[in-house]
BAFI-3210 file (N, C-alpha, C; in Angstrom, 3 decimals, decimal comma, padded with zeros to 6 digits):
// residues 123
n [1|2|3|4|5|6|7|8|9|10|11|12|13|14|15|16|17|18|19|20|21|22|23|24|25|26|27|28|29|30|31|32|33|34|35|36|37|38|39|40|41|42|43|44|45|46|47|48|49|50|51|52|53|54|55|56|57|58|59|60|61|62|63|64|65|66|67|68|69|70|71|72|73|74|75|76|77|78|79|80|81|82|83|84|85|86|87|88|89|90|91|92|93|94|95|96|97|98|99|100|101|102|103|104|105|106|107|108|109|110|111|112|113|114|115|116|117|118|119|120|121|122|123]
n.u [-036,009|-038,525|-040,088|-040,568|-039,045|-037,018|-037,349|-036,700|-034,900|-032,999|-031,753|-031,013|-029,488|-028,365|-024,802|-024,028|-025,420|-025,911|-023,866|-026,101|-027,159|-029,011|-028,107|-027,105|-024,787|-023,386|-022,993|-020,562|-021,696|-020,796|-018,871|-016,720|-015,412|-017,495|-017,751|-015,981|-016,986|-015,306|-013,633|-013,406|-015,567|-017,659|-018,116|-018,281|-018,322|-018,029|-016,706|-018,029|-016,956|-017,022|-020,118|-020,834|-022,079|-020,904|-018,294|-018,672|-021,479|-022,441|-021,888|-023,327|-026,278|-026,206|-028,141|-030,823|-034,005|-035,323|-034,058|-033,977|-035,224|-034,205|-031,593|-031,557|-031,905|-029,310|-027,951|-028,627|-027,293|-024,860|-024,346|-024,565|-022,249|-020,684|-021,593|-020,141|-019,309|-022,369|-023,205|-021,979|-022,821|-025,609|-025,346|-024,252|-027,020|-028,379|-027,379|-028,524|-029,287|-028,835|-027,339|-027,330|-025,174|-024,950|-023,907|-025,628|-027,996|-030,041|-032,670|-034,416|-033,377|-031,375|-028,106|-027,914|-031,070|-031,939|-029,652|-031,124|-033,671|-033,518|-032,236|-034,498|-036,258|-034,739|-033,832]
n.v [129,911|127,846|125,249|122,506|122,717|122,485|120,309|118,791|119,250|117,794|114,758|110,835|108,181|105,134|103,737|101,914|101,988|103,364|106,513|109,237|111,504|113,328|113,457|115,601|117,435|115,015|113,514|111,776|109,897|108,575|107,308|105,316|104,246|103,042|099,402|097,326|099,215|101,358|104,492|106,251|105,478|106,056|108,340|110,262|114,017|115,194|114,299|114,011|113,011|113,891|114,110|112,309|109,710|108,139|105,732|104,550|105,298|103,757|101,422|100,666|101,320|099,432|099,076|098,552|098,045|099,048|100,342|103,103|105,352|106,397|106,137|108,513|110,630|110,806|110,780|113,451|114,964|114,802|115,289|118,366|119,193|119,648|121,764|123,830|121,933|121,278|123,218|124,430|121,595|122,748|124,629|123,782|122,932|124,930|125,402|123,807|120,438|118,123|115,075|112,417|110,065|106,714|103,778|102,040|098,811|098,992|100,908|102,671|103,160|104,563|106,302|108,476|109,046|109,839|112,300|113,682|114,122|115,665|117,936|118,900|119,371|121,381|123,849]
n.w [027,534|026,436|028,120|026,990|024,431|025,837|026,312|024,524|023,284|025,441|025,246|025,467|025,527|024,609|025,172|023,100|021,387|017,419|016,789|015,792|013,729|014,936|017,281|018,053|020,525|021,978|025,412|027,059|030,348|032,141|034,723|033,690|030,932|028,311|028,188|025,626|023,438|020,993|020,580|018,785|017,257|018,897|018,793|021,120|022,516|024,262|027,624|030,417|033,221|036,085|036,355|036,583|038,668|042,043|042,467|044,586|044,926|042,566|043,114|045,026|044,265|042,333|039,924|041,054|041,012|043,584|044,745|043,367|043,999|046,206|045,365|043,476|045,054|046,054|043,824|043,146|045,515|045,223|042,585|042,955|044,168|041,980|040,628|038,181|036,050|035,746|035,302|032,484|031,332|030,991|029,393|026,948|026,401|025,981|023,683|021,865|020,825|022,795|023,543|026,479|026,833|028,047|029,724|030,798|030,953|032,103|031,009|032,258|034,845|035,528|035,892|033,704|033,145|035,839|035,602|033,615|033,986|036,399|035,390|033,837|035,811|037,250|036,364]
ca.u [-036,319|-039,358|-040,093|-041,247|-038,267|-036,017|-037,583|-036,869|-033,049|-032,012|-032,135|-030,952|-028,991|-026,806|-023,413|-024,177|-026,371|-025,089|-024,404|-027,333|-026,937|-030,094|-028,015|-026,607|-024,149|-022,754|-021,762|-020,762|-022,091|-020,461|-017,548|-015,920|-015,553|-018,466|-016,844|-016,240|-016,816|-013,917|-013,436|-013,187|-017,144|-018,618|-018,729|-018,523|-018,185|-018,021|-016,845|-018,212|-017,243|-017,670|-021,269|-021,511|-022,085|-019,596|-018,087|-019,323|-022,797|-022,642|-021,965|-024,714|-027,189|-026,122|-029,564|-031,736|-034,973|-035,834|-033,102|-033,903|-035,743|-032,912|-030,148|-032,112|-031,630|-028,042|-027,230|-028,638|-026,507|-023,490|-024,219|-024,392|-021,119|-020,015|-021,844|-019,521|-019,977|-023,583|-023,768|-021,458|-023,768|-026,636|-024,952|-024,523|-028,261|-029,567|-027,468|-029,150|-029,777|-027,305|-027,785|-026,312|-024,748|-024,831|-023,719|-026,201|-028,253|-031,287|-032,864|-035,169|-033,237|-029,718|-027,733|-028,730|-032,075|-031,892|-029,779|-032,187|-035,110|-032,805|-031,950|-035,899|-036,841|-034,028|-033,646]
ca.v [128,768|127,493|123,842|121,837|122,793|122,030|118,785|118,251|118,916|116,354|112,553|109,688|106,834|104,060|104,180|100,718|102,579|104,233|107,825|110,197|113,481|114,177|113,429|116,524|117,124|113,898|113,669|110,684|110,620|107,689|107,348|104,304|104,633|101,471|098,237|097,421|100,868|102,273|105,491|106,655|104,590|106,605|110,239|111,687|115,149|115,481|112,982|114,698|112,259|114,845|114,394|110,452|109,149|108,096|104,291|104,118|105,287|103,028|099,943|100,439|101,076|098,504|098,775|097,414|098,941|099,454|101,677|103,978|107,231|107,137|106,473|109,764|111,478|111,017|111,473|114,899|115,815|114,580|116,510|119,564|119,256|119,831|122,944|124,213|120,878|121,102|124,773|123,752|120,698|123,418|126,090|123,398|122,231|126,130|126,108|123,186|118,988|117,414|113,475|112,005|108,851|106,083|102,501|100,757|097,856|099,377|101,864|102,799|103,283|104,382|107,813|109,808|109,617|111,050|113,400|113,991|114,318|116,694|119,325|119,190|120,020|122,531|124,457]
ca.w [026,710|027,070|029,131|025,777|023,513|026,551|026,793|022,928|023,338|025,846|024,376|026,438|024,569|025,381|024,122|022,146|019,945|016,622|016,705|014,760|013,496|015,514|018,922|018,379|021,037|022,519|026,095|028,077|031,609|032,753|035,154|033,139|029,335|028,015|027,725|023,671|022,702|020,602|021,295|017,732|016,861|019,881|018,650|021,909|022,040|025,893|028,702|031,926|034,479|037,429|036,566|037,282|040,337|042,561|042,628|045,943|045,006|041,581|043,265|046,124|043,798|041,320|038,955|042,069|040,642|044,810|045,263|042,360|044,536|047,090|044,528|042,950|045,834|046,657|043,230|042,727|046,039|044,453|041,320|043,125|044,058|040,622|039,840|037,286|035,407|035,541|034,140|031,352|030,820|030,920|028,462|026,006|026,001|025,947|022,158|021,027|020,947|023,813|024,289|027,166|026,707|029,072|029,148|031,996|029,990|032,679|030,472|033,088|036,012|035,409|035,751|032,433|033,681|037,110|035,543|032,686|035,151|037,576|034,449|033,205|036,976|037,733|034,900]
c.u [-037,503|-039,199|-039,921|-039,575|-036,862|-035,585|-036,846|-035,579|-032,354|-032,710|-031,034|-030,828|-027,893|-025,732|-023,172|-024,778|-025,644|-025,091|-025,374|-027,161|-028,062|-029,907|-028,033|-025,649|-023,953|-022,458|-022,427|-020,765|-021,774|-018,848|-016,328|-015,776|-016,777|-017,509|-016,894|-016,967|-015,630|-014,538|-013,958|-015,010|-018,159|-019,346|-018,912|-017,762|-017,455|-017,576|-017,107|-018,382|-017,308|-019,030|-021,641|-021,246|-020,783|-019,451|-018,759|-020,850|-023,480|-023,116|-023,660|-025,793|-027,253|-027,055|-030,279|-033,005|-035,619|-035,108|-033,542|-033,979|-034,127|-031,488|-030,562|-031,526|-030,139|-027,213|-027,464|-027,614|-025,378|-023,128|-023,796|-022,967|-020,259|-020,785|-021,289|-019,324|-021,193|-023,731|-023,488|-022,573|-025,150|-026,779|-024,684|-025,615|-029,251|-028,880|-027,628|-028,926|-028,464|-028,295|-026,818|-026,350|-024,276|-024,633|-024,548|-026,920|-029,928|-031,581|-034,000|-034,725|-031,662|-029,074|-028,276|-030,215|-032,384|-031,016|-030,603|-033,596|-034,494|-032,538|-033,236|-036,198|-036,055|-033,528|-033,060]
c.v [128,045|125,548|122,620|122,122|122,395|120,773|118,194|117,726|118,135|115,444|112,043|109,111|106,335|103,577|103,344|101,172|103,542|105,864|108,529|111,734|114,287|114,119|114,866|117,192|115,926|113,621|112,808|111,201|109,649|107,867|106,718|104,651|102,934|100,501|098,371|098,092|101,559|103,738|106,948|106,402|105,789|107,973|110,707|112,860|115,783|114,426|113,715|113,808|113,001|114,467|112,403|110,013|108,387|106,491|103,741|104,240|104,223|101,766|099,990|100,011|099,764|097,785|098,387|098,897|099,564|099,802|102,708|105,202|107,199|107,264|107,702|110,953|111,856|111,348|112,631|116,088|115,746|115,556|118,360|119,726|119,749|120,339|123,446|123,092|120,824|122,288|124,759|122,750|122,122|124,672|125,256|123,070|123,810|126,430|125,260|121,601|118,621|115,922|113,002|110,532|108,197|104,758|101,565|100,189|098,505|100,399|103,264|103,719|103,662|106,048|108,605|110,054|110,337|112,234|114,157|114,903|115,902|118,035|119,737|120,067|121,470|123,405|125,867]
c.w [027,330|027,424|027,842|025,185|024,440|027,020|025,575|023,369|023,945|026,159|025,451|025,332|024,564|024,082|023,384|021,153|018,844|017,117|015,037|014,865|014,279|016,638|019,105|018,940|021,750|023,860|027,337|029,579|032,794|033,419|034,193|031,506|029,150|027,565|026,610|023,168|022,358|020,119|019,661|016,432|017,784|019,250|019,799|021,952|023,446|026,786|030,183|032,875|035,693|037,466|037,144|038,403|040,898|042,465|043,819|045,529|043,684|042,424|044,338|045,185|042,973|040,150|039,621|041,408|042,095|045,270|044,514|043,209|045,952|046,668|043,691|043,700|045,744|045,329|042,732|043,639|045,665|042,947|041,652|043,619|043,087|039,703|038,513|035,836|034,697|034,518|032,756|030,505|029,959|030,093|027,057|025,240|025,780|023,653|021,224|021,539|021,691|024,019|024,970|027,067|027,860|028,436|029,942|030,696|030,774|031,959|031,052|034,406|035,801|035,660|034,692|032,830|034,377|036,168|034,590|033,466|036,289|036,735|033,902|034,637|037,592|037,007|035,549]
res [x|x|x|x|x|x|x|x|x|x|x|x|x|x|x|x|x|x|x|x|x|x|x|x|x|x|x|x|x|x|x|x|x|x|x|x|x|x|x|x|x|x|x|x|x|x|x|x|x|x|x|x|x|x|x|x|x|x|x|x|x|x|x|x|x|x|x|x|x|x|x|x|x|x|x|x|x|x|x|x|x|x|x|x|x|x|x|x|x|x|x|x|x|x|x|x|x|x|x|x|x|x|x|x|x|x|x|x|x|x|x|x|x|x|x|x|x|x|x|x|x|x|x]
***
């Protein structure tokens, strides 16, 4: 699959936002479920909390935009931990549109990105 069409398929969008037939697959990436989000409104498809960072590594970081590259770091080693997760993640997005759903309010700086950024680079 080439780089471009891999880029297409995974969207980023916070779990406040409606679901769109153009998410495609669905799948939350958050430890917690999003505050006042019913469950049944969400459309997710997926809840892969293996893939979200750890409570310990949440709180550290806690959105500090001058943590971001080392909360990057530590959560790509944490991901690898949970290989079998990831591949999964990575066998859904080779059979078409996966958006991972997140609840931070940072749209910038938050888990779906790093892992967004970590599945573009490690393909």
């Amino acid at each position: 699959m080439s780089e471009k069409i891999f880029n297409e398929r995974v969207k980023l969008k916070r779990a406040y936002e409606s679901p769109a037939s153009e998410d495609g697959v669905r799948v939350l990436i958050d430890r917690l479920w999003p505050r006042g989000v019913k469950k049944t409104e969400a459309a997710i498809d997926h809840w892969m909390k293996e893939l979200a960072p750890s409570t310990e590594l949440r709180k550290w970081f806690g959105h500090d935009p001058a943590r971001w590259e080392e909360f990057r770091r530590r959560y790509a080693a944490e991901i690898y931990e949970h290989r079998d997760e990831l591949d999964r993640l990575r066998g859904l997005i080779r059979e078409g549109a996966v958006t991972l759903v997140y609840s931070a309010h940072d749209e910038t700086h938050n888990d779906a990105v790093a892992l967004r950024e970590l599945l573009l680079t490690h393909r």
